[in-house]
Each structure stands twice: as structure tokens, then as C-alpha cells.
Backbone bond lengths (Angstrom), bond angles and torsions (degrees), N, CA, C in turn:
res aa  C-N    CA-C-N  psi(-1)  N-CA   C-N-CA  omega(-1)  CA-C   N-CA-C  phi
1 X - - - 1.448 - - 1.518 108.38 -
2 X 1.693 121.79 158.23 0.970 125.94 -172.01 1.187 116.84 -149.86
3 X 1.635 127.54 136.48 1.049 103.20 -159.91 1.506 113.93 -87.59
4 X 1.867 101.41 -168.20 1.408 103.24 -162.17 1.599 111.00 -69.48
5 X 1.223 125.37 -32.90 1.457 128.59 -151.20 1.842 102.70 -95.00
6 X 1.421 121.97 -19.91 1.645 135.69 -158.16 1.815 93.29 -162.47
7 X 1.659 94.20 165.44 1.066 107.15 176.02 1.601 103.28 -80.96
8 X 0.951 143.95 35.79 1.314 129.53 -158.32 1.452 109.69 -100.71
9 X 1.055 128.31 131.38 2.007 144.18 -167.76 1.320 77.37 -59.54
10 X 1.467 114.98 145.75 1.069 133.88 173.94 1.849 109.88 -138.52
11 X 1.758 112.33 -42.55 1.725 114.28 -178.80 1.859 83.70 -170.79
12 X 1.091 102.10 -157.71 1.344 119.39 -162.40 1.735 110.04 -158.35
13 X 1.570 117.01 158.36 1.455 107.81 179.97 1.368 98.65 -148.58
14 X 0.820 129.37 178.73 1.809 128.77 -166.24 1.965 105.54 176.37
15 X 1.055 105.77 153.58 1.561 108.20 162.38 1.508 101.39 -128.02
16 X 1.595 110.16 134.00 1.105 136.90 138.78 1.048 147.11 167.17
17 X 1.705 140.84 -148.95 1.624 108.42 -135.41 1.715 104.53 90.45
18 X 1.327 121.04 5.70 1.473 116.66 -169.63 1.681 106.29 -63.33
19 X 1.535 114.71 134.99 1.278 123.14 174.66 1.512 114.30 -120.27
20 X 1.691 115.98 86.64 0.613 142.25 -130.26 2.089 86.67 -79.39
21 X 0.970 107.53 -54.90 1.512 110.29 171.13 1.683 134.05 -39.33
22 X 1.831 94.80 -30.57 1.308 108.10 178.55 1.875 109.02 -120.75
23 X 1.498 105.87 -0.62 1.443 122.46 153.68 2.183 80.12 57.57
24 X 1.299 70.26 47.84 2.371 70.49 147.98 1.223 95.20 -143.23
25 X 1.391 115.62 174.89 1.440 135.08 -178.21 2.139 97.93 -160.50
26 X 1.537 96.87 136.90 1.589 116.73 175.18 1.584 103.34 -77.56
27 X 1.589 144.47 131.78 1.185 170.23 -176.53 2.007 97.93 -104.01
28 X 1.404 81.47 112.17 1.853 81.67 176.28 1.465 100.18 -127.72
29 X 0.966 109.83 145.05 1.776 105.61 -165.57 1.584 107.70 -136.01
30 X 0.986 136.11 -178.60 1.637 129.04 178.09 1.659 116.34 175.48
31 X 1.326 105.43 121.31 1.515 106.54 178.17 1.453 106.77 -128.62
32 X 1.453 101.13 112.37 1.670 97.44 -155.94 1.858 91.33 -112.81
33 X 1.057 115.91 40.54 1.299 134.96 177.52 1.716 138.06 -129.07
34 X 1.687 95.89 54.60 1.570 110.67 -157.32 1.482 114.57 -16.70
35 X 1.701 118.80 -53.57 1.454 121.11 -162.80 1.428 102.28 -64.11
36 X 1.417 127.21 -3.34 1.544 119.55 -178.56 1.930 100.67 -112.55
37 X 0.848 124.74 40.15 1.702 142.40 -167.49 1.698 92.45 -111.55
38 X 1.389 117.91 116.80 1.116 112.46 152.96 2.028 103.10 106.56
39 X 1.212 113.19 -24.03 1.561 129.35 165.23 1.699 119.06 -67.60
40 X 1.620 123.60 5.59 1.429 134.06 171.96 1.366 99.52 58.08
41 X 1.541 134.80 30.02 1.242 130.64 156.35 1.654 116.20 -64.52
42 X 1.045 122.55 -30.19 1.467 112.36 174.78 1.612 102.34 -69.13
43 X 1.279 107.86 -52.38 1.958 100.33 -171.41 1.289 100.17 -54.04
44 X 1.731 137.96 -37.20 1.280 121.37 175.81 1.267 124.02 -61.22
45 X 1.297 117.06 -31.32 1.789 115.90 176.43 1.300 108.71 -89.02
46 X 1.238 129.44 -33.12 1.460 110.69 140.35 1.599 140.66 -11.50
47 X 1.516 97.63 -92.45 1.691 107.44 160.19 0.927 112.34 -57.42
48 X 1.323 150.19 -50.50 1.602 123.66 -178.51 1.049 123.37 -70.96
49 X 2.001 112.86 -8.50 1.633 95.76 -170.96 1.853 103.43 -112.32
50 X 1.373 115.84 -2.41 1.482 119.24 168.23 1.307 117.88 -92.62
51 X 1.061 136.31 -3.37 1.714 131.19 148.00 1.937 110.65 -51.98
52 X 1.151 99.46 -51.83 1.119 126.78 -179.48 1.881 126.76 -63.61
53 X 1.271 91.91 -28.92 1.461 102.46 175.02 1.682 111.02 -96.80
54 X 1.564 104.48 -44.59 1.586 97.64 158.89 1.474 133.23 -47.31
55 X 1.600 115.08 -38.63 1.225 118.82 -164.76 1.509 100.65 -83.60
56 X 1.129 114.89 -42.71 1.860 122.06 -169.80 1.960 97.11 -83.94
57 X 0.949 101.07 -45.04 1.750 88.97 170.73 1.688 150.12 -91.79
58 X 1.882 83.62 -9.43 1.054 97.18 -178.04 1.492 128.56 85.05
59 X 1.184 116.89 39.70 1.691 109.60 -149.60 1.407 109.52 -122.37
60 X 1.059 114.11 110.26 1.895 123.45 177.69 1.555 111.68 -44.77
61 X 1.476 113.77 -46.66 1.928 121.71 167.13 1.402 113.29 -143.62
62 X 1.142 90.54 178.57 1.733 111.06 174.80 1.527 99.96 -138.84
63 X 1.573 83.36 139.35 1.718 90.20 174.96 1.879 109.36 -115.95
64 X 1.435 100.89 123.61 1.689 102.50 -177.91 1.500 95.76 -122.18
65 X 1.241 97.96 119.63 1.799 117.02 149.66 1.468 94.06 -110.90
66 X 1.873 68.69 154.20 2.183 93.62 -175.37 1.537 88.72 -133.48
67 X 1.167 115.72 165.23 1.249 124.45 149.62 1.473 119.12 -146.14
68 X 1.587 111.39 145.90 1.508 123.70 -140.02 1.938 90.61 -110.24
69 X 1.512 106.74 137.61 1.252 107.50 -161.07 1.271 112.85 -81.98
């Protein structure tokens, strides 16, 4: 992930854990870049990246836990 203003690494997001039988996959996400906390960059890599994981993987859900610091 990158933030909004520069290309600059900010966290990362990935799916998996994929259960290919029950076609879910776990969403782990990470913004290890406090000053970008609170700018809805995770909901954007979110939505742009689960259209995308359904269609190429096939996946009925995604499961996202967060935990709040």
C-alpha cells in the first residue's frame, strides 16, 4: 500500500488462509504508518482489492479482523 499524497510504503494487505472447499479466504491488512491512520486508506485497499479477489479466486467471503491499538 501507498500512501495518498507519494508513492511512499505505508502497510500492506494480502488474502489468505484460502479454503478452497468453502471458497473463503482471511484479509490481513496493515498500516504501520501512524500519520496515515484515520485517512480511509485501508477501506480503499479493501474495495479495490476484494472485487478482485472474488473474481480471480472465486470466493463466496472474506473474513477481516482488525485490531485497534
Amino acid at each position: 500500500m501507498s500512501g495518498k499524497k507519494n508513492d511512499e510504503h505505508i502497510g500492506n494487505i494480502k488474502i489468505g488462509a484460502i479454503k478452497n472447499n468453502h471458497r473463503v479466504g482471511s484479509v490481513s491488512l496493515f498500516i504501520g504508518d501512524k500519520k496515515s491512520w484515520g485517512q480511509g486508506l485501508a477501506s480503499q485497499a479493501i474495495q479495490t482489492n476484494t472485487a478482485l479477489w472474488v473474481d480471480l479466486k472465486r470466493l463466496y467471503s472474506l473474513l477481516l479482523v482488525f485490531y485497534i491499538e
